[in-house]
N, C-alpha and C positions, 0 to 999 in steps of 0.2 A: 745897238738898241739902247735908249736912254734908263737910268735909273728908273723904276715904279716911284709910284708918289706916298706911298705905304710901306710900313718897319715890321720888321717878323715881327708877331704879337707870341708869346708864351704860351708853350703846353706845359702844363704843371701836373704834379700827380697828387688827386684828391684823396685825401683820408679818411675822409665820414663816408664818402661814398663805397670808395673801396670796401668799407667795412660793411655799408650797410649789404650788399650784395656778393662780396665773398670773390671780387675781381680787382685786376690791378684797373683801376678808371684814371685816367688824362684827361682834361680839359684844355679845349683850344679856345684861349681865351679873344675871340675876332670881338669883343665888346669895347677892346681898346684900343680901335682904331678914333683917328679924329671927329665920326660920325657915330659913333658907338656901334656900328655893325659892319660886320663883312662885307657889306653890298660898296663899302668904300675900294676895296679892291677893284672889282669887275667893272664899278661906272667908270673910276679914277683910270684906268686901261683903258676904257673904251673912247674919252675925253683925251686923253693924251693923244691917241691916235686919232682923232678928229682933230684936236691942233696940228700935229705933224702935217695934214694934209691940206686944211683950211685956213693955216694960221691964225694970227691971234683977231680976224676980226668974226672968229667962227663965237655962234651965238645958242647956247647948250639949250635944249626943251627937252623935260622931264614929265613924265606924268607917273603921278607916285602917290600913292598912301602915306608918304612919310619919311622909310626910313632912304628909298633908291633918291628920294629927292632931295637930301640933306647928306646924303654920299655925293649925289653930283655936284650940289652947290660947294661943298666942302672941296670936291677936287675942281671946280671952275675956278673959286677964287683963288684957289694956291696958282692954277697956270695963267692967272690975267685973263679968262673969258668970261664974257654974257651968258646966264644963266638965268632960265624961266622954269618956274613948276607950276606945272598943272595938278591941284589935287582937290579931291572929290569933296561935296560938302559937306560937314560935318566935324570939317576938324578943329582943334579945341587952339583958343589963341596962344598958346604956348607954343603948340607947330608952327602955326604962322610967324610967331617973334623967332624966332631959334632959323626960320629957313631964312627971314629978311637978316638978321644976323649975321648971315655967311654973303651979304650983297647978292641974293637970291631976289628977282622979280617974283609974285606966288600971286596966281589964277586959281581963283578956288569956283570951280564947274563943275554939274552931274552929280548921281547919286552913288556912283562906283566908280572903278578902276577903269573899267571900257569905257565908261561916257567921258571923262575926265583926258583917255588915251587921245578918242576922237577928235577932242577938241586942241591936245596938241600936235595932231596931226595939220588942222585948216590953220593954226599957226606958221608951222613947215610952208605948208605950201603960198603963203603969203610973205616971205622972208629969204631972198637968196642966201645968208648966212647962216639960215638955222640949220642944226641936225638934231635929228630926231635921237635922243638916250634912250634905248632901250632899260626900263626898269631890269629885265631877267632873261627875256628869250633871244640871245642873241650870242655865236661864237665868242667875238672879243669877251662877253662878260662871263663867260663860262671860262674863257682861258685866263682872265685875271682870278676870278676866285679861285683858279685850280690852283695857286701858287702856295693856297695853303697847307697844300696835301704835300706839297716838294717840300715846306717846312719841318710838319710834322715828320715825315721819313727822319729828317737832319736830325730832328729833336730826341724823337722814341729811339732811334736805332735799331725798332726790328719793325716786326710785319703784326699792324693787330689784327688781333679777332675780330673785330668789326667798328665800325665807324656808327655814328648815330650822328644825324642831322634833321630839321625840321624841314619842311617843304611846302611852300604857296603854291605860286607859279613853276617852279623847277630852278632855278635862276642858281643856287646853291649846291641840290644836287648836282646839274651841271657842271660845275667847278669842279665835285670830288670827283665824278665818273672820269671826267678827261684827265685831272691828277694823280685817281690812282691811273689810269692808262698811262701817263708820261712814270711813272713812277716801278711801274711792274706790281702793283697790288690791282691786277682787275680780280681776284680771287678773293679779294678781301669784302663780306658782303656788308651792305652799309643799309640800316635800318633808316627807313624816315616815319615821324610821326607827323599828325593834324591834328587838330581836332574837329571835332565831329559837331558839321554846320558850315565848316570852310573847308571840307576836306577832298576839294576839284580833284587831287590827283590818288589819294584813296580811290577814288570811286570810278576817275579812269582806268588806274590799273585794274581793277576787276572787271569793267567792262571789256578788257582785251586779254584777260587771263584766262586763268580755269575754274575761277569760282564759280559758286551758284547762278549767279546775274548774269552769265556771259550772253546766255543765249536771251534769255526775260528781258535783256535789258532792263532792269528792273531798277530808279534809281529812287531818292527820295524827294518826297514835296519840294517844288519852288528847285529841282536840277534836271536840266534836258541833256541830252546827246546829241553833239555836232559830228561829222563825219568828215576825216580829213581824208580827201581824194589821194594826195602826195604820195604817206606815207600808209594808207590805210587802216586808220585809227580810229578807235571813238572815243570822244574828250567830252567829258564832262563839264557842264555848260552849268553854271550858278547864278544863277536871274536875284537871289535873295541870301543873305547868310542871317544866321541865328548862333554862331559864336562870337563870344567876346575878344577872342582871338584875332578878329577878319580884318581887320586895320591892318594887319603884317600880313595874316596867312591869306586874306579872302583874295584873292585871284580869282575871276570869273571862270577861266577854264588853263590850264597847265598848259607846258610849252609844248610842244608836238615830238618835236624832235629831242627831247630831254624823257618824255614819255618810250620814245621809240628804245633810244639809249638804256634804260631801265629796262625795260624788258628785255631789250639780248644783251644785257652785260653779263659774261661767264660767271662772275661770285655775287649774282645774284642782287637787285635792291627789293625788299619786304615792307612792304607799308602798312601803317598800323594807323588807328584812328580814335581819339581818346577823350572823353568828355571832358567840359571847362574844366570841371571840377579839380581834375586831378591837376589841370596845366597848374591850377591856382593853386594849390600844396605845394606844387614842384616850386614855382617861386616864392613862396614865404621861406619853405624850407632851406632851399638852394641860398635866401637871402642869408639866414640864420647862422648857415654853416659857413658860406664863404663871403660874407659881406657885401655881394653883389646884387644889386636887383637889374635884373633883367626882363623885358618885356615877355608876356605872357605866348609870345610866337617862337621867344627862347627857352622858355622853361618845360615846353611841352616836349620842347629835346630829351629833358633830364629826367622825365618822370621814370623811364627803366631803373631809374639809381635810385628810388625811393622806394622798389615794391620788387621785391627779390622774384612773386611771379610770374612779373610780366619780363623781366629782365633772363629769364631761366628760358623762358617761350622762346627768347628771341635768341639765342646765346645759350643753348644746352650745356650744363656742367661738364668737364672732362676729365680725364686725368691729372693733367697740368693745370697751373695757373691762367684763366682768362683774363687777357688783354685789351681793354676796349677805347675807342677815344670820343669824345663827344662833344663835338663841335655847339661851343658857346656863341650864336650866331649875335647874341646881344641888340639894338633896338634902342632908340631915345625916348619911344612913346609910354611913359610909366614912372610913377612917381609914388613917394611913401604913402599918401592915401589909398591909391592902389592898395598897394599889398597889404592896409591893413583894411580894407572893403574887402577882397581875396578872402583873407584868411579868414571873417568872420562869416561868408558865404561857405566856405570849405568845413567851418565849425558846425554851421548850422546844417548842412547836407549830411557830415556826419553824425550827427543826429538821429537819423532815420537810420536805423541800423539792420534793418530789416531787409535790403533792399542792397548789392555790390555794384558799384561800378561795371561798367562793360565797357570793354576794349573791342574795335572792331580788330579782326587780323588777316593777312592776308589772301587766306584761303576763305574772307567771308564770314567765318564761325566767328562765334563770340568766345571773348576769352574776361571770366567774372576777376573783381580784383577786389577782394576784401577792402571796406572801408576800415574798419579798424586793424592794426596788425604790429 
């Protein structure tokens, strides 16, 4: 098997956070890969093995929001192949300059992810060279990201308490479920967060769980329910998003078979669903403390470490010292006006003091989160 095209990136162990929450917190820092996110792993594997088999006149089509598309073009030019992204309109010319940068072709069609997909699909099929890059739903990309979990084991030396990761489409989660699986942490239960607007796989897990909805199917404004015959699922279908997250997290509907995966993994995945607001604390703060700015689909990772309640919900006090690790999925899309638009959104929300945060959780129930604290 040849080398990966990707260097262990650094688990570190965070101290503000630690503090703030009363746990030992690690951070897996995947924002320093060559593309600033994890999704460098799973394309970069999935592209290597489309060379191995097409060689080099094979011809990469991506259809991407962003960052799976500047993963692929990053790992196309490192192996000498052609590479096309297709992504949906809207995006600001700093994407476009950044993905021609890496000798990326870039199609900008449709108003989402699907319609953008579709159209690298009739690409495909006019082009005996091309292959289709799966952004997230697809084995190879679930087994390249899982190599971060074989890291982390190397790095922590024990079994944490729990993993914390962000989720779109599933493309991520997928990674950790099959890595803690190669690893022997299926016990180990791994939290994901969204927010709340882009939060397709929220809203599936409840429809196939035990919450309130299961039977109402009850979802909100502008998301329908698709039924997967296969696996006998229902997936949450997002015709519109209303976070400012949906650039990374908006996925129209979650992978199927990452959905099925969550659901019968023995130690459990919990997903939680949390307004902009808080994602936007999380990175000014996350900036403050650790000099990193990370896209708003990354910070929504971190908010457990900012607010000891939500972090307690998810991760019960015990005896001993908790353990937890929190995958830094990091993101190119975001820049210092950002976080200081962010912060003065987050200034002004806290404002209304009258009024807490709400966390959706997994059983459905609202869980309130002091604005001030």
């Amino acid at each position: 098997m040849s080398e990966p095209l990707w260097r262990q990136t650094p688990l570190i162990h965070s101290t503000p956070l630690s503090s703030n929450i009363g746990a030992s917190v690690y951070l897996k820092l995947e924002n320093l890969h060559p593309s600033h996110s994890f999704k460098y792993r799973g394309l970069a594997h999935f592209i290597s093995k489309a060379k191995e088999k097409h060689g080099k006149e094979l011809h990469c089509v991506v259809a991407s929001g962003g960052n799976a598309g500047l993963a692929g073009a990053c790992a196309a030019r490192v192996l000498g192949v052609k590479c096309t992204v297709f992504i949906p309109e809207g995006v600001v010319p700093s994407t476009l300059a950044r993905l021609r940068k890496e000798n990326a072709e870039v199609v900008v069609t449709g108003r989402f992810y699907a319609e953008a997909l579709s159209a690298a699909r009739n690409e495909i099929a006019t082009d005996p060279a091309a292959v289709l890059v799966p952004a997230y739903d697809d084995p190879l990309i679930w087994e390249g990201h899982s190599s971060m979990i074989e890291e982390i084991r190397h790095q922590l030396g024990r079994k944490p308490d729990a993993v914390f990761c962000s989720v779109g489409g599933g493309g991520l989660l997928g990674g950790i479920i099959e890595g803690c699986k190669k690893v022997g942490w299926d016990d180990v239960p791994i939290m994901t967060l969204e927010t709340i607007g882009s939060d397709c796989f929220y809203q599936s897990i409840i429809m196939n769980g035990t919450g309130p909805n299961v039977e109402a199917k009850k979802l909100p404004p502008g998301v329908s329910f698709v039924h997967h015959e296969g696996l006998d699922l229902n997936l949450a279908h997002f015709n519109e998003f209303s976070s400012r997250a949906s650039g990374s997290l908006g996925a129209s509907e979650p992978s199927a078979p990452v959905l099925k995966m969550a659901l019968d993994r023995p130690g459990g995945v919990y997903s939680y669903s949390i307004p902009d607001a808080l994602s936007m604390e999380g990175l000014v703060k996350f900036a403050d403390d650790h000099q990193l700015l990370v896209e708003l689909a990354c910070s929504t990772t971190l908010v457990p470490a900012y607010h000891p309640i939500l972090f307690d919900r998810m991760v019960p006090p015990r005896s001993k010292a908790r353990c937890v690790v929190f995958i830094v999925c990091g993101g190119f899309k975001v820049s210092l006006s950002d976080a200081i638009e962010f912060r003065d959104i987050v200034e002004n929300d806290k404002s209304d003091a009258s009024a807490d945060w709400e966390v959706l959780c997994p059983d459905g129930q609202l869980l309130r989160v002091p604005k001030q604290h």
